[in-house]
N, C-alpha and C positions, 0 to 999 in steps of 0.2 A: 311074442316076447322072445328076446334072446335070452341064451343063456349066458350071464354072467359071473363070470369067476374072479373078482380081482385077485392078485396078490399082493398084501400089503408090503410095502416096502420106503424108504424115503425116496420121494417121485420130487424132483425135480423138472422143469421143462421152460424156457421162454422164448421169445419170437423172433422172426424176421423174415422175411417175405423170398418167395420165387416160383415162379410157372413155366413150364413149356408152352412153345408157342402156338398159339391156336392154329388149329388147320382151316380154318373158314371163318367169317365173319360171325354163321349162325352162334360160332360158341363166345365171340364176345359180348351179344348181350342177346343172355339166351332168351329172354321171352319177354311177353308182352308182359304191362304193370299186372300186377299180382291182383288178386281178386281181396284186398283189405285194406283198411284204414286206419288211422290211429285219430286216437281221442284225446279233445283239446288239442288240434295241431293249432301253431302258434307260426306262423314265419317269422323270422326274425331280419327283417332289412340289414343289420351290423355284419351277422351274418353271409347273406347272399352279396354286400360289399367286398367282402374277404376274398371270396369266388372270382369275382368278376376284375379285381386287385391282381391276383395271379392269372387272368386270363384263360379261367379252365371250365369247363359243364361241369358241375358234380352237387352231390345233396349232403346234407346234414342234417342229424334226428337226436335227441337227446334227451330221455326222458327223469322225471322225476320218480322220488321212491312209489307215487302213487301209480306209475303209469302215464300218464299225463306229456305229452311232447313240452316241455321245454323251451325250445327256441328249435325251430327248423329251417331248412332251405330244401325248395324243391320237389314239394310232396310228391309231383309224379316221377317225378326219378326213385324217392325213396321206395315207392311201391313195385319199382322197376327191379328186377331180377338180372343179375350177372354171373359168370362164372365167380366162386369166390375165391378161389387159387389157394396161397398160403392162407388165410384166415382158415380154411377147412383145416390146419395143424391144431387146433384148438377142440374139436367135435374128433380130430384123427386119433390125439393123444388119447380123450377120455373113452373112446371104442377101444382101441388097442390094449390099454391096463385093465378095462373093464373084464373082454372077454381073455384076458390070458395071454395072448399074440406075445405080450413080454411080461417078466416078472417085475419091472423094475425098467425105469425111465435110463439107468446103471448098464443094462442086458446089452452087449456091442452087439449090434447087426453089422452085416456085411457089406461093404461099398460094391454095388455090381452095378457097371455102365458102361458101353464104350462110346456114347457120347463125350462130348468137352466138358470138362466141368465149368459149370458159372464162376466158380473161384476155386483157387488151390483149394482153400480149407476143404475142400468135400472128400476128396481122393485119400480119404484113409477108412478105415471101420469102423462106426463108431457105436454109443448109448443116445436113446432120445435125450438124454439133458446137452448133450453136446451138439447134435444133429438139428435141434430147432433153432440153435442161435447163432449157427451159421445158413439155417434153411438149406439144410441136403438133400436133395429132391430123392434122388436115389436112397436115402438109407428109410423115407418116408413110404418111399414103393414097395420098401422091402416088407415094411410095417404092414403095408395094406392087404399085400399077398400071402404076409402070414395071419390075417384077419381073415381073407378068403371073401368072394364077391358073395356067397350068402348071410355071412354072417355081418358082412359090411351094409348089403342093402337093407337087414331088419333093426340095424342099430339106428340109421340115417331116417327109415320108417318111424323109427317108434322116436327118437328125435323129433321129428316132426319139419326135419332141417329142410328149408326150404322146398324145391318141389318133390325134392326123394327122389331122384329119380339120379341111380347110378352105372346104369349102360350096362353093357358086356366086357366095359375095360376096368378094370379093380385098379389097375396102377396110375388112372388116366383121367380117371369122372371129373375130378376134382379144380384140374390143371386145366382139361380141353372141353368139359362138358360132359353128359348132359347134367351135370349137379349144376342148380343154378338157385341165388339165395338175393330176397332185397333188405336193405337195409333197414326196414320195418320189422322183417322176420329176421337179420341179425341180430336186436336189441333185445326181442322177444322170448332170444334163446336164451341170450349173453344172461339176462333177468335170471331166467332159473338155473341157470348154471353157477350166478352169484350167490342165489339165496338156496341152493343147494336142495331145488325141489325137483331136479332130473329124474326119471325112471333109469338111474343108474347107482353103481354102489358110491354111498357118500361118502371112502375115505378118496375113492377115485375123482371125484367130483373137488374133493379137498384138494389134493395133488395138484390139476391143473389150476386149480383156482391160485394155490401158492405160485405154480412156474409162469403166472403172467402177468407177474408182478413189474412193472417196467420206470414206475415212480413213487417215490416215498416222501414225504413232504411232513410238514406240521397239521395232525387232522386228518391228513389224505393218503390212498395209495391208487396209483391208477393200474388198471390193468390192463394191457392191448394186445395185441395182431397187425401186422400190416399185410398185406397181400397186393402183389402183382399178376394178374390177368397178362399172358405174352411178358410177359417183362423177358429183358430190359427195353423189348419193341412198346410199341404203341398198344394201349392198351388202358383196361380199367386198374386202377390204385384203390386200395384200399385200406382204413385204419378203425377198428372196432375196438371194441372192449366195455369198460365200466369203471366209473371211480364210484370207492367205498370214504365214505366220512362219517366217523361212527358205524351205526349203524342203516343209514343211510348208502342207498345204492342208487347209480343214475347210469346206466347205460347209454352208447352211444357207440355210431356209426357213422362214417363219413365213408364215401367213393366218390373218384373224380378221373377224370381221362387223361392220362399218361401219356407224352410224346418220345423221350426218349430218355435214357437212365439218369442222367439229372435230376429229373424230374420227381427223382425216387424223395427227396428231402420232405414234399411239400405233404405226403401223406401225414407223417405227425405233426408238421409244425400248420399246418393251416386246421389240422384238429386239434391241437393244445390251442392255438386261437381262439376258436369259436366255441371249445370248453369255458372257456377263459370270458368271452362274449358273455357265453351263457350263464355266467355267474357261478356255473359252478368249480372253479379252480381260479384260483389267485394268478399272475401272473409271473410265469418264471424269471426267476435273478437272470438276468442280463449279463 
């Protein structure tokens, strides 16, 4: 068990995606399919049209409140295991408030790179409410290294966060490997992280669940992640989360291969699609 300390405070946080570039192919798709299943998998043909429509490999999983797949594409992809790049800002934030690393999503960390920034916005000092939704790789590094690789690898353990397994580089697992998570075991997390049954403190659990708030609707709010693997190079894309309707929770994961930074759009719009497919979300005003 780690030690847990949050401090409460108002924790704001939401998303947007970037990774350094893998040093080898091994960390693009770190392992072979995962040793699990999911129950009632359902393919969904409308679905795997969507895919094949944008001319890309990728899967799609989306369960109902009971568990239950939904509508899928590509079960052995889904069980297949990636780097998970930015989506890890979602399991980063709830380790970081959990154990103390900051008091407050509020707390400015310090910009430390002399790499190029992916974008202006990064080159200042910021708080995690500002640093997620520009996706500051650096002010995230800084997060991790005030976590510390012990206290990082028994949180990501007892997570249960895909294979666990965080190397010798604390600022780096994440981005280059060896953390690697499938899309099966994204849903599985996203699940208790919505219904707020994590072996973590539940105002922290609260916090992030509020900062990934990314749609508001009549009935609905969706919550996601995007994540680039090598982005803006070639690489895996990724878009996770969960909509809440009522009380009703349906998680879901989408990854698909990425050619080059255009390519950045299709991660939510071919998952608000096949949400949309799948009955569970209306389709957005045009």
């Amino acid at each position: 068990m780690i030690a847990l300390g949050f401090v409460s405070s108002a924790l704001v946080l939401i998303l947007a995606s970037f990774s350094v570039p893998a040093s080898s192919p091994a960390s693009f798709v770190a392992a072979a399919p995962a040793p699990q299943g999911a129950r009632d998998w359902r393919e969904n043909p409308s679905v795997a049209a969507l895919f094949a429509r944008a001319g890309r490999e990728g899967t799609f999983v989306v369960l109902d409140p009971e568990g239950g797949v939904i509508a899928g594409h590509n079960r052995r992809r889904a069980e297949t295991r990636f780097t998970p790049a930015s989506t890890f800002k979602i399991p980063h934030s709830l380790i970081g408030l959990s154990v103390g690393a900051v008091g407050s999503v509020d707390e400015v960390l310090p910009y430390r790179s002399d790499a190029p920034p992916f974008t202006p916005d990064w080159e200042k000092d910021m708080g995690l409410r500002e640093a997620i939704v520009v996706s500051n790789v650096p002010i995230y590094q800084e997060l991790a290294r005030r976590i510390g690789l012990s206290r990082m690898r028994a949180a990501v353990q007892q997570l249960g966060y895909g294979n666990q397994q965080v190397g010798d580089s604390v600022d780096t697992f994440w981005l280059r490997g060896p953390l690697a998570i499938s899309a099966l075991e994204q849903v599985s997390f996203l699940r208790r992280l919505a219904e707020g049954t994590l072996p973590f403190p539940a105002e922290a659990q609260r916090a992030v669940r509020e900062i990934t708030v990314v749609e508001r609707g009549p009935g609905f709010v969706v919550h996601a992640k995007t994540g680039w693997q090598n982005g803006p190079g070639a690489g895996v894309g990724w878009w996770v989360g969960w909509v809440e309707k009522g009380d009703r929770i349906y998680p879901f994961a989408l990854n698909l291969d990425l050619k080059q930074r255009s390519d950045a759009v299709l991660r939510q719009s071919l998952g608000r699609q096949a949400l949309e497919l799948a009955g569970v979300l209306s389709p957005a005003p045009r």
